[in-house]
PAZAPA-4460 file (N, C-alpha, C; in steps of 0.05 Angstrom, whole numbers, plus 32768, in hexadecimal, padded with zeros to 4 digits):
% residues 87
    n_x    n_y    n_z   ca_x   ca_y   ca_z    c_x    c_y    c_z   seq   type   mol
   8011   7FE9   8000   8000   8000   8000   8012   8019   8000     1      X     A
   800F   802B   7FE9   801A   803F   7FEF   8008   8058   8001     2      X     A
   8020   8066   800D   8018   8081   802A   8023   8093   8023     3      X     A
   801B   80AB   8017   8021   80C5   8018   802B   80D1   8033     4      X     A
   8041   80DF   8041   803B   80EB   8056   8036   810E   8043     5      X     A
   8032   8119   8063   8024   8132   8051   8039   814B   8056     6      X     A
   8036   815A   8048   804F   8178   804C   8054   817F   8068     7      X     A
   804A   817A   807A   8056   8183   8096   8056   816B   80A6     8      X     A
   8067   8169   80B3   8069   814D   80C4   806B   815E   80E1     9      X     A
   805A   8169   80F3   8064   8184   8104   8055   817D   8118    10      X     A
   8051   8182   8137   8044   8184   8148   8024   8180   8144    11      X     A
   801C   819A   8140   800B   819D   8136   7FFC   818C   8127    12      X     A
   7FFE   817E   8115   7FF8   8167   8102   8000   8147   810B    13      X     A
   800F   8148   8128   800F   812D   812F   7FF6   8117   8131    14      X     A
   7FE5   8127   8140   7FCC   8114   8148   7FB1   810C   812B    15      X     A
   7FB7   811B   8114   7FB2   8114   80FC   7FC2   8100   80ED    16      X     A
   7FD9   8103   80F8   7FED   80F4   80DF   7FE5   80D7   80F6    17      X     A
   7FEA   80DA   810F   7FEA   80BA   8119   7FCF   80B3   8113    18      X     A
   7FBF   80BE   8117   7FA6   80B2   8109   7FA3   80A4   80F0    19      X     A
   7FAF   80AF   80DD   7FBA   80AD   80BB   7FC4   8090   80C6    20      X     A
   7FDA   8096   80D1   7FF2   807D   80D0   7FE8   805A   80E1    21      X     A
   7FD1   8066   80EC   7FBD   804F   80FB   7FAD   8040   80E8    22      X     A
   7FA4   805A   80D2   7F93   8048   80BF   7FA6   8037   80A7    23      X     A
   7FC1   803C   80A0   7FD7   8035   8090   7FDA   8010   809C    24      X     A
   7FD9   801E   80BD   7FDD   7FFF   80C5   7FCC   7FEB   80C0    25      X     A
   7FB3   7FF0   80CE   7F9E   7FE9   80CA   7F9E   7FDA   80B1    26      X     A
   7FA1   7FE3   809F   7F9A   7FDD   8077   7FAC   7FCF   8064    27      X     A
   7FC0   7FCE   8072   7FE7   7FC4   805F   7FEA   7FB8   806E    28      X     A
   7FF0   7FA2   8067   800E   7F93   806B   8026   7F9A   806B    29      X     A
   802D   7FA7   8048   8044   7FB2   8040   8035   7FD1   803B    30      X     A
   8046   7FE2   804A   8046   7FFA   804A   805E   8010   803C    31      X     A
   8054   801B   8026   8069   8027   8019   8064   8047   8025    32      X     A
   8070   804F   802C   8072   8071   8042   8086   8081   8026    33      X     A
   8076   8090   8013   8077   80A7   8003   808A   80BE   8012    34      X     A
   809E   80CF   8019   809D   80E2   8022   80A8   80FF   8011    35      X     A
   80A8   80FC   7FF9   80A5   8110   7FE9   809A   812A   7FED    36      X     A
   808A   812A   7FFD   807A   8147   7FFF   807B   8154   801A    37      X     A
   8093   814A   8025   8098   8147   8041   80AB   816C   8042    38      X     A
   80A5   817C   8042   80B1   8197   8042   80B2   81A2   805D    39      X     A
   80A6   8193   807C   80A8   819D   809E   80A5   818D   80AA    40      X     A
   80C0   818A   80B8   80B5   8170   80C8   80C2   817E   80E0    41      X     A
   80BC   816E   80FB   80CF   8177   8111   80CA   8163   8125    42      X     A
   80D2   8166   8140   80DE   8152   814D   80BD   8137   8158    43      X     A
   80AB   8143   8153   8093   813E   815A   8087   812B   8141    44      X     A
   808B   8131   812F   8081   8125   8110   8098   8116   8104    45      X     A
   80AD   8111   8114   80C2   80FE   810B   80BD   80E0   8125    46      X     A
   80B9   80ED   8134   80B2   80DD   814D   809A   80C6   8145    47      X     A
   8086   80D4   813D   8069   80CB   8131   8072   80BA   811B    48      X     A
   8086   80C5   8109   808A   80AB   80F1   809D   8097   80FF    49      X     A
   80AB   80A1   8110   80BE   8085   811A   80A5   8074   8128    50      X     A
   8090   807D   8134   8084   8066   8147   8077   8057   812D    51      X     A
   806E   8061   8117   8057   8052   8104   806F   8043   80F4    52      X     A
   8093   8044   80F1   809B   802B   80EE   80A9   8019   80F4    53      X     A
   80A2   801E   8116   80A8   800E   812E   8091   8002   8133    54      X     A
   807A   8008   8132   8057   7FFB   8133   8053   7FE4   8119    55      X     A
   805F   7FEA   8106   8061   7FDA   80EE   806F   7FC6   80EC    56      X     A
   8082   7FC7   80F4   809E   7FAD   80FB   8094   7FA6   8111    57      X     A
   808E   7FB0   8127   807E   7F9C   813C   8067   7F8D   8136    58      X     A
   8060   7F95   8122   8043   7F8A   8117   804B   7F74   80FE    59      X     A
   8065   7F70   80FA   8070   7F61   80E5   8066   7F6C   80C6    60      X     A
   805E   7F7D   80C5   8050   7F8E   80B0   8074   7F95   809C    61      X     A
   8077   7F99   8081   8089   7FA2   807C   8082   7FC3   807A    62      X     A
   8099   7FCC   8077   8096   7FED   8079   80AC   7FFC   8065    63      X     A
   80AB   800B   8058   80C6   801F   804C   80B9   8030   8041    64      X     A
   80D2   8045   8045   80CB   8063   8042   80DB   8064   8020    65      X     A
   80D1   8073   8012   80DF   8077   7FF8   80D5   8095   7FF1    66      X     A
   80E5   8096   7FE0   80E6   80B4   7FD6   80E7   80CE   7FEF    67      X     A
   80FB   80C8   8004   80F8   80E3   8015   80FF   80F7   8010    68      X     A
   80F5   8110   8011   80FA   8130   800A   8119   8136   8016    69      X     A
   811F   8148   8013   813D   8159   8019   8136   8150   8037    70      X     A
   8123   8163   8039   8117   8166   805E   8112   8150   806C    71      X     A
   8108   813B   806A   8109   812C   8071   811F   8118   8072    72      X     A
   8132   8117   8064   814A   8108   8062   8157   811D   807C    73      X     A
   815A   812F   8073   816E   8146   808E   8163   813E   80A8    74      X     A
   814D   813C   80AB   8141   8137   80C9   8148   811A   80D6    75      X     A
   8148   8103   80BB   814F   80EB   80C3   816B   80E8   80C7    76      X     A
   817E   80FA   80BA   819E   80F8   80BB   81A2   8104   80D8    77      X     A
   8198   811B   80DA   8197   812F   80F1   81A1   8113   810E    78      X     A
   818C   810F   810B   817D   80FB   8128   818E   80E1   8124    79      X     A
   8190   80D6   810D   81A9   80C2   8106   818C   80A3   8106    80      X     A
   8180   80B3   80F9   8166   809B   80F5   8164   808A   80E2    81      X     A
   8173   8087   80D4   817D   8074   80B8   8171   8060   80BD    82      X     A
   817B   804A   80D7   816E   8028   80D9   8161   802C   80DB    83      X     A
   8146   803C   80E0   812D   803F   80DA   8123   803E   80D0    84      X     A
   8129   8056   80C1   811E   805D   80A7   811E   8051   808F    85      X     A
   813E   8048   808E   813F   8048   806A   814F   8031   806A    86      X     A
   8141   8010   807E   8154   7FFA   807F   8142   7FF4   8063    87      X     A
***
């Protein structure tokens, strides 16, 4: 199944996006996470995507992120989130 995330990954937008990321689970098995359009993220909306692919591997569900924006790659280098993200 492919998942768009959406242009801000920010505080503000957490309790929408985990909602989002509940119904992703819910519906896939294999979860393909889009992040192309990913232009704000911060310490709150990086948090939120680490738990939905820590919730997914706990769930034996497969998971990968492809196509990440500038911004989003910087936030994951930043934090040193690589085995997460982009095994």
């Amino acid at each position: 199944m492919k998942c768009v995330l959406d242009s801000a990954l920010e505080i503000g937008t957490v309790l929408q996006a985990k909602a989002k990321y509940s119904e992703w689970l819910a519906n896939g098995d294999s979860i393909e996470v889009v992040g192309s359009e990913v232009s704000r993220i911060d310490a709150a909306g990086l948090q939120a995507l680490a738990s939905l692919f820590v919730s997914a591997r706990e769930g034996s569900k497969t998971i990968k992120l492809v196509q990440p924006s500038q911004t989003l790659n910087d936030a994951i280098e930043t934090l040193k989130l690589h085995s997460l993200f982009l095994e």
